[in-house]
C-alpha positions in Angstrom: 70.0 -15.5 -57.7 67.9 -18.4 -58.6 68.3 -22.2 -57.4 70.6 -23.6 -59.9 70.3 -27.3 -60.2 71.5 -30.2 -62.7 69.0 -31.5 -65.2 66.7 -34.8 -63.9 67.7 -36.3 -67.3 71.3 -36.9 -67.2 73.3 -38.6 -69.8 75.1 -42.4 -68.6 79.0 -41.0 -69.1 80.9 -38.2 -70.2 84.3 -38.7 -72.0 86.5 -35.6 -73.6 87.1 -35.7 -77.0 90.8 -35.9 -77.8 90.9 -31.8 -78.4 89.1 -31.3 -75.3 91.3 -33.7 -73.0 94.6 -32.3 -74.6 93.2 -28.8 -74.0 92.6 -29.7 -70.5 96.3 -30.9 -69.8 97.1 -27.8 -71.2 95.4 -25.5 -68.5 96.0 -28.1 -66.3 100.0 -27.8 -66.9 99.8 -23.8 -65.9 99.6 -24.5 -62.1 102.3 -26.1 -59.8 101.4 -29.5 -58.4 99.0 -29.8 -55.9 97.3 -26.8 -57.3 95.6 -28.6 -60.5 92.2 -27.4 -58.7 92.6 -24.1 -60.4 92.1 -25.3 -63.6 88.2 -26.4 -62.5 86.7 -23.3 -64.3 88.6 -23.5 -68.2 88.3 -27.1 -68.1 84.1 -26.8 -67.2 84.2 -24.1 -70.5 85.9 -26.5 -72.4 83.4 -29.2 -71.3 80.6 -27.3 -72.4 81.8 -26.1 -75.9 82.5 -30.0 -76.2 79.1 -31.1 -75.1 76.9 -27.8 -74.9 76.6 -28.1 -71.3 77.6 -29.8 -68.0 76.6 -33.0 -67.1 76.6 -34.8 -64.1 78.9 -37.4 -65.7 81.6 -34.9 -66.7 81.4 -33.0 -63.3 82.4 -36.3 -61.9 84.9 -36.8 -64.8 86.2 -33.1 -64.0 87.0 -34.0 -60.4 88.7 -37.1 -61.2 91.2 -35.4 -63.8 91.4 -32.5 -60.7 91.9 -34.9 -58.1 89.0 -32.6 -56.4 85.6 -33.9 -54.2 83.2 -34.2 -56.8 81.2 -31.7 -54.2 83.6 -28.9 -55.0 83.2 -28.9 -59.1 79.4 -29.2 -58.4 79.7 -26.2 -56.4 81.5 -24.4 -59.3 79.2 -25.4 -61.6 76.0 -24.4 -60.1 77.5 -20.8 -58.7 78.6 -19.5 -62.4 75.5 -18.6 -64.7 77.3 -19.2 -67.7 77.5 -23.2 -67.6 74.8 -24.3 -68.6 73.1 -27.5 -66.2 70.8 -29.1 -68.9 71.1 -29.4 -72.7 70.5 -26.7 -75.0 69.5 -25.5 -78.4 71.9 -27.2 -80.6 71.2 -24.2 -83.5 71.2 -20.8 -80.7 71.5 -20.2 -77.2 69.3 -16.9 -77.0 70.7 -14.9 -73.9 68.5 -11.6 -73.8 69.7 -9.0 -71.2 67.0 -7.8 -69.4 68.3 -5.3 -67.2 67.4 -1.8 -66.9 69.1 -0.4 -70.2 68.0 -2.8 -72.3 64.2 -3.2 -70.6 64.0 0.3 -71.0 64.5 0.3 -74.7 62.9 -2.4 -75.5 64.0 -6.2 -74.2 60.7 -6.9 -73.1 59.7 -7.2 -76.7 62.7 -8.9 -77.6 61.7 -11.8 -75.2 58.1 -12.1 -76.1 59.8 -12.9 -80.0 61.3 -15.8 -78.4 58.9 -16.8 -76.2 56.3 -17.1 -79.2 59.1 -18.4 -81.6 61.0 -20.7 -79.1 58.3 -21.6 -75.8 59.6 -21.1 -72.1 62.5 -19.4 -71.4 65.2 -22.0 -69.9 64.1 -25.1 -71.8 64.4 -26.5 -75.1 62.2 -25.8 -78.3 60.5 -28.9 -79.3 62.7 -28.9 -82.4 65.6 -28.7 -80.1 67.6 -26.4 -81.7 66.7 -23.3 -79.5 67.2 -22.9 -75.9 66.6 -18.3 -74.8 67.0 -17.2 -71.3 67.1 -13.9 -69.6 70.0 -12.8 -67.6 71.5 -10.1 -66.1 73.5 -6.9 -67.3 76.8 -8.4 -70.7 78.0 -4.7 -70.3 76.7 -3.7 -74.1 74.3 -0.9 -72.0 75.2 1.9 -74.8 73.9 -0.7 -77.9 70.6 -1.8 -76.2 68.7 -4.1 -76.4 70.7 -6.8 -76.9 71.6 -10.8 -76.5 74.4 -12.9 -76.4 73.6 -15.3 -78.6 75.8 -18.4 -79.0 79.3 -16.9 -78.2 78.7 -13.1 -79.8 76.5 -10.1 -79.3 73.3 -8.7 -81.3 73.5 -5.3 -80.4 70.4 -2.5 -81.1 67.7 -4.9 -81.6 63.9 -4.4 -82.4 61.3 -7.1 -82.0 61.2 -7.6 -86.1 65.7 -8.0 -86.1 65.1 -10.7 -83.3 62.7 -12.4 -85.5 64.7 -12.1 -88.7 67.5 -13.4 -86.7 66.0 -16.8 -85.3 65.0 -17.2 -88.4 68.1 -16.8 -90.1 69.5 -19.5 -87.5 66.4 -22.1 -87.7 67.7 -21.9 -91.8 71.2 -22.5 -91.0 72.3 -19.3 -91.6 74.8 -17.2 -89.7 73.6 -13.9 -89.1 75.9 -11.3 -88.5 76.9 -10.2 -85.0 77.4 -6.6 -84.3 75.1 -3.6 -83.8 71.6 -3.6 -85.9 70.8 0.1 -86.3 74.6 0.8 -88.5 76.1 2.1 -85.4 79.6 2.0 -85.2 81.0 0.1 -81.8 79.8 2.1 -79.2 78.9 5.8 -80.6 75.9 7.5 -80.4 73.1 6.8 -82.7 74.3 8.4 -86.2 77.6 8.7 -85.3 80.1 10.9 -83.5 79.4 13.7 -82.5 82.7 14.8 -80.8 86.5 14.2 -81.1 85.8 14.8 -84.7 89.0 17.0 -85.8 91.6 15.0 -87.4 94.3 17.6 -86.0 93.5 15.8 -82.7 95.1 12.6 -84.2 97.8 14.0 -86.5 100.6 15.4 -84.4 100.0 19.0 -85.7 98.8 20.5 -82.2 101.4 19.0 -80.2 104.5 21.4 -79.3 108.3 20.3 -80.0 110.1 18.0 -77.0 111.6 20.6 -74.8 115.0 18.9 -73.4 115.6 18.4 -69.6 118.5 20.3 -68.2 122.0 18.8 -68.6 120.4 16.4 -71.9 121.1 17.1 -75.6 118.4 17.9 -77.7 117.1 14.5 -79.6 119.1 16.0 -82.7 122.1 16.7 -80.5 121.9 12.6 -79.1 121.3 11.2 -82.2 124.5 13.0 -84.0 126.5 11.3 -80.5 124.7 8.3 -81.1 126.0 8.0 -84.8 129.5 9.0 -84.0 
């Protein structure tokens, strides 16, 4: 794992919006007393979906709420790969996974889109709306490539989807999540190809309940039942 550190250009305070903080008490209410600690790793998430990422001023403003060392949200922060330790793209956060799967079918190309369309990986486009990185396996090996973007997946993508997509995004748009070759959730490219007979679904091949010794048969109980 890379060195994870907090951005050199830090913001001078952090407050929580009034969602945010009531949100907060609410996760923070969920553990007994002397236990609000527990509550570090929600309470970061909602931090970032307030701000984007995590400052140094609301890692501070974290412990304080926790009653934690500031040292110990800090160590939260950095360990976890999905807060993010400077600012990013304020249109897309481009997360291409570039482990075997994906790289296999394709991810490299994926990230030399962004990297043409966006610069570096881990820093901001000069606009400031787009921020790509590459990370490890998001479990969608079956639909590769693919990225997390923002908070959903883009599932079987080519270099000329990817593209179309940042594009749609730098326009305002808001493309569609979801799997870009028509395939249904996670079945095989042009469909099923098994499970296909609907007597598998409809009852018809099961046999009738036999009834344990000593019990009615279910017409038997339900005539008892009704008297």
């Amino acid at each position: 794992m890379s060195v994870r550190r907090l951005a050199q250009v830090q913001p001078d305070s952090f407050a929580f919006s009034a969602e945010t903080r009531s949100l907060a008490d609410w996760w923070i209410a969920k553990y007994p007393e002397g236990r609000q600690a527990s509550a570090v790793i929600p309470i970061l998430w909602l931090v970032q979906k307030q701000e984007g990422w995590v400052s140094e001023p609301a890692i501070r403003t974290i412990a304080a709420l926790l009653g934690m060392p500031v040292i110990r949200v800090f160590e939260v922060a950095t360990f976890y790969t999905m807060f993010q330790l400077e600012p990013v793209g304020t249109k897309a956060l481009i997360q291409v996974c570039g482990t075997t799967p994906c790289m296999l079918r394709g991810a490299g190309e994926l990230m030399d889109v962004c990297k043409k369309k966006i610069g570096d990986k881990d820093h901001l486009s000069a606009d400031g709306n787009f921020t790509w990185q590459e990370v490890e396996c998001l479990g969608a090996c079956v639909n590769a490539p693919m990225a997390q973007i923002n908070d959903y997946y883009y599932e079987d993508l080519t270099a000329e989807t990817m593209t179309q997509i940042i594009d749609d995004f730098a326009a305002g748009k808001a493309p569609k999540p979801g799997s870009y070759a028509g395939r249904h959730t996670s079945e095989p490219a042009g469909g099923a190809k098994t499970l296909g007979d609907p007597a598998l679904y409809d009852g018809s091949l099961g046999e009738p309940i036999k009834s344990l010794p000593n019990t009615p048969a279910p017409e038997k109980a339900q005539e008892g039942a009704a008297s």
